[in-house]
C-alpha positions as CSV (number, residue, x, y, z in Angstrom):
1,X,121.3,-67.2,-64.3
2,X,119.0,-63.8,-63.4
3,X,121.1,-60.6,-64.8
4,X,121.4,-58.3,-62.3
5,X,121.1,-54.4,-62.8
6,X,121.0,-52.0,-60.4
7,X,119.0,-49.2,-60.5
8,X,119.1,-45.3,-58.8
9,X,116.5,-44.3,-56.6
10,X,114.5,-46.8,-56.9
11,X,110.8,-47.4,-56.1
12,X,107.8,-49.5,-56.1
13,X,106.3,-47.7,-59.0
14,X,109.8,-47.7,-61.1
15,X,109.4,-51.1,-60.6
16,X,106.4,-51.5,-62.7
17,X,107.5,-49.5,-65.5
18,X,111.2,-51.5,-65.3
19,X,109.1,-54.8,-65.6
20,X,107.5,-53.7,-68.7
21,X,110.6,-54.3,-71.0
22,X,111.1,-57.1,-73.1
23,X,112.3,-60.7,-71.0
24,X,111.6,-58.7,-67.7
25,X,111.6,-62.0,-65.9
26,X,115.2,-62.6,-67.1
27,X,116.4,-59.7,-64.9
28,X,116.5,-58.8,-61.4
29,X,116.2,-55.1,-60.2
30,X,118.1,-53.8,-57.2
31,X,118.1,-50.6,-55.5
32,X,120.6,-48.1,-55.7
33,X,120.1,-45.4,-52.9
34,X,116.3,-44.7,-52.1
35,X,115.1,-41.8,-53.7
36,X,115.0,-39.8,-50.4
37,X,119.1,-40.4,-50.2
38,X,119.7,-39.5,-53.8
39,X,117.2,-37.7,-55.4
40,X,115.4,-34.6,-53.6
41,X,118.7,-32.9,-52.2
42,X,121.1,-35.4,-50.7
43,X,122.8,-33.5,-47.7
44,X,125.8,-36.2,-47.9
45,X,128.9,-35.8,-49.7
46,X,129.9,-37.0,-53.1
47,X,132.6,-39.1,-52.0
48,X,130.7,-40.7,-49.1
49,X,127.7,-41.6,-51.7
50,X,130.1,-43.0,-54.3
51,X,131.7,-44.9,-51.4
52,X,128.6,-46.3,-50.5
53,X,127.3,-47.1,-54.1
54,X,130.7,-49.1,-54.7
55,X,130.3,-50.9,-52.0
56,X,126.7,-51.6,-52.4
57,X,127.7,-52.8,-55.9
58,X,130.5,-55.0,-54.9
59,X,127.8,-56.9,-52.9
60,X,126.2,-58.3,-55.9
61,X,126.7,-61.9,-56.0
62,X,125.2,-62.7,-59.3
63,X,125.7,-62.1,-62.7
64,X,126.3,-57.7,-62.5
65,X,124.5,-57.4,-66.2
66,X,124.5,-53.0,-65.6
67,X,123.7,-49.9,-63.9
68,X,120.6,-47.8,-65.1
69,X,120.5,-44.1,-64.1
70,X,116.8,-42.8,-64.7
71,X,117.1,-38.9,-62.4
72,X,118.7,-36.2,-62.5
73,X,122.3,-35.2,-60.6
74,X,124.2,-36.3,-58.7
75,X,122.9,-40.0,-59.8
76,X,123.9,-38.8,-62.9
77,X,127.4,-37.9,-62.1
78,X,127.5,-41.0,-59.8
79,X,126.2,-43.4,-62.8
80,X,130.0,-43.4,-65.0
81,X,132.3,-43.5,-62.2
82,X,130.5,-46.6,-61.1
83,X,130.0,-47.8,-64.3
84,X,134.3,-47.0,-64.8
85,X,135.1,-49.2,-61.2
86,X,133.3,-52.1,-62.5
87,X,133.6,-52.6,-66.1
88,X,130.4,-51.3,-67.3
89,X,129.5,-49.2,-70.4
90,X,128.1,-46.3,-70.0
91,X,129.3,-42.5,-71.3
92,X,132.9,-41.2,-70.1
93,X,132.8,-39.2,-66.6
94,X,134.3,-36.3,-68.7
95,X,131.2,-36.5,-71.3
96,X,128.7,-36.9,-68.8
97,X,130.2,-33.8,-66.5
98,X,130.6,-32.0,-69.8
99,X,126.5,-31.9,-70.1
100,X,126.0,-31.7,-66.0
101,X,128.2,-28.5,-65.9
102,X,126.0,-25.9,-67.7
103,X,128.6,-23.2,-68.2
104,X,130.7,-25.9,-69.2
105,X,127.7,-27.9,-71.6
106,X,127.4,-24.2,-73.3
107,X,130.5,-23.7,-74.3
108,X,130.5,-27.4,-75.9
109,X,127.5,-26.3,-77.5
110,X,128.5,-23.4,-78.8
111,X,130.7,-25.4,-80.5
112,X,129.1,-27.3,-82.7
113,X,125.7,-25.0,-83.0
114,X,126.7,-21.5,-82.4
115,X,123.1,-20.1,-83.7
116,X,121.2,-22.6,-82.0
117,X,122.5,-21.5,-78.6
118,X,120.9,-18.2,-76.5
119,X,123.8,-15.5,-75.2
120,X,125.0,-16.9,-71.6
121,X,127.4,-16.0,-69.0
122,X,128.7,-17.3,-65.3
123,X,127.9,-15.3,-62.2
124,X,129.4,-15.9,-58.9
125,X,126.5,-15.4,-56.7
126,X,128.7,-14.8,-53.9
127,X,130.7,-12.1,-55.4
128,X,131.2,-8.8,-54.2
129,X,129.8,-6.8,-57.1
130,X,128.0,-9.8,-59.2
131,X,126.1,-6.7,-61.4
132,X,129.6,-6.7,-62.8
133,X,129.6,-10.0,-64.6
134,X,126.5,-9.7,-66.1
135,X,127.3,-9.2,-69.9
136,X,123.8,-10.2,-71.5
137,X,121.1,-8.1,-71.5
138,X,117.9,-7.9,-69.1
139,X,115.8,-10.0,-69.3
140,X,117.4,-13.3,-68.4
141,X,116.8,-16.6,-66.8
142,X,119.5,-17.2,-64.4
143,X,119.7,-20.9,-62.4
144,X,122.5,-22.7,-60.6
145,X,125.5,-24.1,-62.7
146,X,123.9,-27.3,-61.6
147,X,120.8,-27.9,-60.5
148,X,117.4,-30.0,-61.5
149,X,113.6,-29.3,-62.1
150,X,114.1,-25.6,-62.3
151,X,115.2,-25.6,-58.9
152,X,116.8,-22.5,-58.3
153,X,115.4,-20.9,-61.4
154,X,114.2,-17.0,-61.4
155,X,112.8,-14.9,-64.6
156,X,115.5,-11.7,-63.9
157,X,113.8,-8.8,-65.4
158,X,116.1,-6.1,-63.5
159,X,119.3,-5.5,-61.5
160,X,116.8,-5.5,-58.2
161,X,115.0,-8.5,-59.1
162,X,118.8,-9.7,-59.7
163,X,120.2,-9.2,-56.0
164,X,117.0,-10.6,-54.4
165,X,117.1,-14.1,-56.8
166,X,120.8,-14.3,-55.7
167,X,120.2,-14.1,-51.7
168,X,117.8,-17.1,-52.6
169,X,120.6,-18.7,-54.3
170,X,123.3,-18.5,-52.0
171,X,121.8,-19.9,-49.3
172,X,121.2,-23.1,-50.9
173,X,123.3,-23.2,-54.5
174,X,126.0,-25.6,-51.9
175,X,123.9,-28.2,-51.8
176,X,124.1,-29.7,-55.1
177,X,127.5,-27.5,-56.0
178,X,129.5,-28.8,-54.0
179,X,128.6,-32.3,-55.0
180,X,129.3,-31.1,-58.5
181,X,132.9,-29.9,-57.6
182,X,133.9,-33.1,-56.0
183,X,133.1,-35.0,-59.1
184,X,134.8,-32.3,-61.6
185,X,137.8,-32.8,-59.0
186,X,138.3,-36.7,-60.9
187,X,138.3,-35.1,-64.4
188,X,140.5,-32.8,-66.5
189,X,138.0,-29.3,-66.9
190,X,139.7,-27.4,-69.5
191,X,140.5,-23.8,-68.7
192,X,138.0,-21.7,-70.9
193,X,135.8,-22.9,-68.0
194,X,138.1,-20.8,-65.6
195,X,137.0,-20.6,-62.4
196,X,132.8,-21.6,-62.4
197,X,132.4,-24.1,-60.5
198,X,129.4,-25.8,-59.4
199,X,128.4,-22.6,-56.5
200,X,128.5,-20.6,-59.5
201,X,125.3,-19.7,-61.9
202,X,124.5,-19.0,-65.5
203,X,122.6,-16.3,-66.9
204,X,120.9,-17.4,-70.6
205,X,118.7,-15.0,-72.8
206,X,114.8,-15.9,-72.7
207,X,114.1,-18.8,-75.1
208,X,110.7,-18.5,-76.6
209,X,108.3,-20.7,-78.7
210,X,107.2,-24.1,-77.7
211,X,109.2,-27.2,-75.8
212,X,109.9,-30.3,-76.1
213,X,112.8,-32.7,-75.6
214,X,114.6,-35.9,-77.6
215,X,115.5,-39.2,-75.6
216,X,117.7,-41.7,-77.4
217,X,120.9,-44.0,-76.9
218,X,124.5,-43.3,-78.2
219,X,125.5,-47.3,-79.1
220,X,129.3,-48.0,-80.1
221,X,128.8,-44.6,-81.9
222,X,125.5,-45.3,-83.0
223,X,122.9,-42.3,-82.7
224,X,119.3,-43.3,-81.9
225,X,115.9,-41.4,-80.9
226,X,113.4,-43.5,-79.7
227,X,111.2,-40.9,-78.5
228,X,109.9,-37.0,-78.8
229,X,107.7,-36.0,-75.7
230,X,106.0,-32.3,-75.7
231,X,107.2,-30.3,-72.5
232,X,104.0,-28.6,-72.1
233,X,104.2,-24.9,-69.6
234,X,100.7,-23.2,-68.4
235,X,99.8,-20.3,-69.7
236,X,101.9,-17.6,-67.8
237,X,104.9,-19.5,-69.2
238,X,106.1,-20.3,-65.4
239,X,105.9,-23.6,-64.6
240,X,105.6,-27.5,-66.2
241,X,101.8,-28.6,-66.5
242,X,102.5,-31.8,-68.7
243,X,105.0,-34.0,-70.0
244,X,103.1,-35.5,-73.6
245,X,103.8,-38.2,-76.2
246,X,104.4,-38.3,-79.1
247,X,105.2,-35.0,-80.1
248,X,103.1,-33.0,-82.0
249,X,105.2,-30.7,-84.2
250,X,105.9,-30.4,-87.6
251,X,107.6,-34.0,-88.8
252,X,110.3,-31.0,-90.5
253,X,110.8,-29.5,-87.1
254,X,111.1,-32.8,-85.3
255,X,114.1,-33.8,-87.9
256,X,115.9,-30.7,-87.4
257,X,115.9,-31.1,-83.4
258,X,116.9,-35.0,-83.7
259,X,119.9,-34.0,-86.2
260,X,121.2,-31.1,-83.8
261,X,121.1,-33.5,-81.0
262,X,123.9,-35.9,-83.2
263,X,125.9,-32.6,-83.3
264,X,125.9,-31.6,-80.1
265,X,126.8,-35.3,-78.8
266,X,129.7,-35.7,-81.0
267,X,131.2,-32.5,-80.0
268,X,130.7,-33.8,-76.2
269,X,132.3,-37.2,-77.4
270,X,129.5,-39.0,-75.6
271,X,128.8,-42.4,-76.2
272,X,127.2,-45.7,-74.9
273,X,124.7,-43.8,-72.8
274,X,121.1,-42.7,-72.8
275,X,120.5,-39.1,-73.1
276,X,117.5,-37.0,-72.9
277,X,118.0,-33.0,-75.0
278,X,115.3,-29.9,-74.1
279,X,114.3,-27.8,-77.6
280,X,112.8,-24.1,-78.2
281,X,111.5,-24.0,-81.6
282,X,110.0,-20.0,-81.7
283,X,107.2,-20.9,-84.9
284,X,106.6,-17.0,-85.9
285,X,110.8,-16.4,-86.8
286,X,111.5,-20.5,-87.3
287,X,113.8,-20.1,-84.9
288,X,115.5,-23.1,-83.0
289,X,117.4,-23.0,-79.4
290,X,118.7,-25.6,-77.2
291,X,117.4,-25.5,-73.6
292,X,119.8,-28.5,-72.0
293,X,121.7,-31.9,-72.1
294,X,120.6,-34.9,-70.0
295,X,122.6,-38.0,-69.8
296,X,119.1,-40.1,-68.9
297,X,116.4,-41.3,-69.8
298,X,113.5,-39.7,-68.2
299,X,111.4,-42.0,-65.8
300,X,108.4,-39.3,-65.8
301,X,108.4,-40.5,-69.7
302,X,107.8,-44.5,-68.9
303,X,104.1,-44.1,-68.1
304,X,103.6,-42.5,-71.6
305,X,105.5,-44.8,-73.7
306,X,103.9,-47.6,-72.0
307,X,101.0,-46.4,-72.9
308,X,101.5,-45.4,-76.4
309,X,104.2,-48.6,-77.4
310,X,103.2,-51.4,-74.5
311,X,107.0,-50.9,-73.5
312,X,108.6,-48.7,-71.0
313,X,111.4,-46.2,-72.2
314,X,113.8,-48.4,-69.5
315,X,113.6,-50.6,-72.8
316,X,116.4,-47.9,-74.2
317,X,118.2,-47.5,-71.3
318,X,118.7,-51.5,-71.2
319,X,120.5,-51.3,-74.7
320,X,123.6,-49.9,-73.6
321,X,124.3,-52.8,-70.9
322,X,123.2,-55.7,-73.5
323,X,124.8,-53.9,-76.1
324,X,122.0,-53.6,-78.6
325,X,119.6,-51.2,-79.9
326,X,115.7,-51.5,-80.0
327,X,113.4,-50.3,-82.8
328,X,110.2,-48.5,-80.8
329,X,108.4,-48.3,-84.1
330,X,107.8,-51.8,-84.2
331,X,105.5,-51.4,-80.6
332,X,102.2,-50.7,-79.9
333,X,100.5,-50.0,-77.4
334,X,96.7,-49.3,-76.2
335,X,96.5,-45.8,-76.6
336,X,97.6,-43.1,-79.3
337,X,98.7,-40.5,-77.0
338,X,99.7,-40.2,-73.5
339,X,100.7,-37.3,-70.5
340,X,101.9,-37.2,-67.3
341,X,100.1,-34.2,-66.1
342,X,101.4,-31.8,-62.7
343,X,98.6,-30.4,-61.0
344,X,99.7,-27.0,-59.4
345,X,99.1,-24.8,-56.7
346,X,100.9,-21.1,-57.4
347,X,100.3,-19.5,-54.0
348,X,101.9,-20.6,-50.6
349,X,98.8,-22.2,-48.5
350,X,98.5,-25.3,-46.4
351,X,96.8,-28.5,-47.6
352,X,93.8,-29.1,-45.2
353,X,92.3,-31.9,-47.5
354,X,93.7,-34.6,-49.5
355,X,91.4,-36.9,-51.9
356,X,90.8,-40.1,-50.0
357,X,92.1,-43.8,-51.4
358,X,88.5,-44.7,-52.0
359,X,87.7,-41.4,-53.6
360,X,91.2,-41.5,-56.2
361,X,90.1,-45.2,-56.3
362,X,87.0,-44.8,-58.2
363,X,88.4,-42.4,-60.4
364,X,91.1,-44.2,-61.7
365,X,88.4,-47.0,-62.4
366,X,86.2,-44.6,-64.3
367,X,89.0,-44.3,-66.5
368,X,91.0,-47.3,-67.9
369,X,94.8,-46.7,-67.6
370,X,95.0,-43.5,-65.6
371,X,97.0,-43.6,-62.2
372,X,96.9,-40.7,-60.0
373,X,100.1,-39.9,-57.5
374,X,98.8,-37.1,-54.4
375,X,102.5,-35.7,-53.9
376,X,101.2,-33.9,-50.5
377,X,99.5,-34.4,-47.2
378,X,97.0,-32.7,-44.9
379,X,98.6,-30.3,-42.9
380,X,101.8,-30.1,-45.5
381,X,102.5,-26.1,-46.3
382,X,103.2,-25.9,-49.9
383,X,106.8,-24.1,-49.3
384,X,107.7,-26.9,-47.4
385,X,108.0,-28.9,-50.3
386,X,111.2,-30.1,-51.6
387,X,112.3,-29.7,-55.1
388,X,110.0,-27.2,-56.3
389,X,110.6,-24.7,-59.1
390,X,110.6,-21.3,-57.7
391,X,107.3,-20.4,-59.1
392,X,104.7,-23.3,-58.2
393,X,104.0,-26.4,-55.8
394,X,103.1,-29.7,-57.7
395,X,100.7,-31.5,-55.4
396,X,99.7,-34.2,-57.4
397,X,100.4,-36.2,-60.9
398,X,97.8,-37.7,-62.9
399,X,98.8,-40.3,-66.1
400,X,96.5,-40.5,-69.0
401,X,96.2,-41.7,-72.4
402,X,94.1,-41.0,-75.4
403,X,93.2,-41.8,-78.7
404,X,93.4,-38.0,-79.6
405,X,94.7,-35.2,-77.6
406,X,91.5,-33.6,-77.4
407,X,90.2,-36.6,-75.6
408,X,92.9,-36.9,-73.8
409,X,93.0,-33.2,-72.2
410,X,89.5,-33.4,-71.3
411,X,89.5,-35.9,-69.1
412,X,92.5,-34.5,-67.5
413,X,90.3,-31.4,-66.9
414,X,87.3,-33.8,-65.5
415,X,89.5,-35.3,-63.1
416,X,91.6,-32.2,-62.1
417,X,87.9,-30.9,-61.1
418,X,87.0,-34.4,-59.5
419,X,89.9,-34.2,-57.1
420,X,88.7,-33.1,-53.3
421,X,91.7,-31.3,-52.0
422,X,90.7,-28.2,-50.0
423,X,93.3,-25.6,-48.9
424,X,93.6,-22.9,-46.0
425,X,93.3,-20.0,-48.3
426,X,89.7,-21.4,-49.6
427,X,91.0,-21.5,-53.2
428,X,91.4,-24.0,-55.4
429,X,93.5,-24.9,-58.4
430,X,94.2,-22.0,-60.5
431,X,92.8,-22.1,-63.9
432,X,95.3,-20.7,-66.5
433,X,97.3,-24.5,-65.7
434,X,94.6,-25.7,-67.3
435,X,95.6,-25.5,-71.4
436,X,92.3,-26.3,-74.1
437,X,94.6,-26.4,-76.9
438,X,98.1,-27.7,-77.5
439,X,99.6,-24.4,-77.9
């Protein structure tokens, strides 16, 4: 009999990277929400979309094998209640919450790596006098308690670029908070979290150095890292420009981040789940800082680690429903590096031109492997986007792989260059995105 799993937000292209596991044909994928209803904002409440994903669920009338989660919140919140009603593993509500909730996933951390964590504390940005809570030192990054994608996210540099972030916030921080404070309502929150709740934010100090993030598996207590992928920024420091694999640090540097991810998930008490964890490693002072906790695999990761092991990272996140654990090691693939580029815009305009299907056709065949995603339309203005970070638009994605990086980055720059978008304000794609060197 077919094993059934069902998967969150899912689309044509997740199917591709889902059938590129091990014994695809033995499984069937069904959809879980669209991505519309549970990815970029939902407007419904949690209970209605819990009530609606049990249901859904209940439906299957095959063998239920498992539930993979592969976005961000609220699917992730969504993912261990479900997996709780129907007898699936997965990671405790109360774990998974404990890493959603960032005030909440700081204090944890603090925990078990007090030096490894940058000085924080919770704002109510609908407070009378929120200057008041502010107990860190300018500057700061402050985001929502919850949030995705640096949604939300402002470089505060003084008290007046302070109040103008926070009008920002409040009118939409609701959205995704008040998701959040349905699901902390079905767990016990202890009360050093006090009163932040999921309308509230967190201020952190300024990590600096480079980026890059862990993705594993917790198995019956079992701590695994199957992959470290580079979180590249431009130049300016503002916004993503490439997701690459394998990592390129020091192998000393990448032990150190992969042991500090065991500590901070058995002070969480998470287990049987996939998790995804966001370094700083500052090179001049040595310095190490952790940025966040995800309780996912990435799917803007499967492209590269197709590329680079000839198996998608959905590989991982199938271990915790079959109850195994998979050796990526053992895997190649075609290519010894891979990226998932973003291809910005940084000032408000409207799209007037769009590369044609004949024109992105022909580059993807002058180039084996790559696969090139126009996120935008003619006639779309860039801050009418959805799930943006506050200092960008990302109008396009481009996957490539490499046999070095160098090879790799320069045909990212070729076909960056190649693509015939044209926008109101005459400009085109702003240069310091564009990085020569890894760092």
């Amino acid at each position: 009999m077919t094993r059934q799993f069902f998967v969150f937000g899912l689309a044509p292209l997740h199917c591709e990277y889902l059938n590129a596991v091990h014994g695809a044909e033995q499984y069937q994928w069904r959809k879980l929400f669209s991505d519309d209803e549970i990815v970029w904002y939902p407007d419904r409440p949690m209970r209605e979309l819990l009530s609606e994903a049990e249901q859904t669920v209940a439906q299957c009338n095959g063998e239920l094998a498992g539930i993979i989660n592969h976005w961000d919140f609220p699917s992730s919140a969504l993912h261990p209640f479900l997996c709780r009603q129907f007898g699936l593993r997965s990671a405790s509500p109360e774990a998974v919450l404990k890493c959603e909730h960032k005030y909440w996933s700081r204090l944890e951390q603090k925990k078990a790596l007090p030096e490894w964590i940058p000085d924080f504390c919770a704002i109510d940005p609908f407070a009378k006098d929120p200057l008041s809570q502010v107990t860190i030192d300018f500057p700061f990054w402050l985001k929502p308690v919850v949030s995705h994608s640096s949604q939300l996210g402002f470089r505060i540099e003084n008290e007046r670029e302070l109040i103008q972030a926070l009008k920002v916030i409040r009118g939409d921080v609701r959205r995704l908070g008040e998701l959040l404070n349905t699901a902390l309502e079905r767990v016990s929150v202890p009360t050093e979290v006090g009163e932040v709740d999921g309308n509230w934010c967190i201020a952190e100090g300024l990590l600096k150095g480079k980026q890059c993030g862990i993705e594993g598996t917790v198995v019956n207590g079992n701590y695994y890292v199957h992959g470290i992928v580079d979180t590249v920024k431009d130049s300016r420091n503002l916004s993503f420009t490439r997701y690459e694999y394998p990592s390129v640090w020091p192998e000393y540097a990448q032990q150190k981040i992969c042991d500090a991810g065991e500590a901070l998930l058995r002070q969480i008490g998470f287990d049987n789940s996939a998790f995804g964890i966001e370094f700083f490693w500052d090179e001049e002072t040595d310095d190490f800082k952790v940025l966040e906790i995800n309780t996912r695999i990435s799917q803007s990761h499967s492209d590269q680690f197709i590329k680079v092991h000839g198996v998608s990272n959905h590989e991982a996140a199938l271990d915790i429903p079959l109850n195994r654990h998979t050796d990526f090691s053992n895997m190649r693939g075609d290519y010894q590096c891979a990226a998932k580029f973003m291809l910005r815009r940084y000032e408000d305009t409207t799209v007037t031109r769009i590369p044609t299907a004949s024109e992105i056709e022909a580059l993807q065949e002058s180039i084996p492997g790559c696969k090139i995603s126009i996120l935008v339309d003619e006639g779309t203005r860039l801050s009418d986007l959805s799930s943006q970070d506050s200092y960008s638009f990302e109008v396009a994605n481009i996957c490539l792989g490499g046999q070095s990086q160098e090879e790799m980055l320069s045909s990212y720059r070729d076909l960056a260059a190649a693509l015939h978008f044209e926008f109101s304000d005459g400009r085109g794609f702003e240069p310091f995105q564009f990085k020569s060197v890894r760092y």
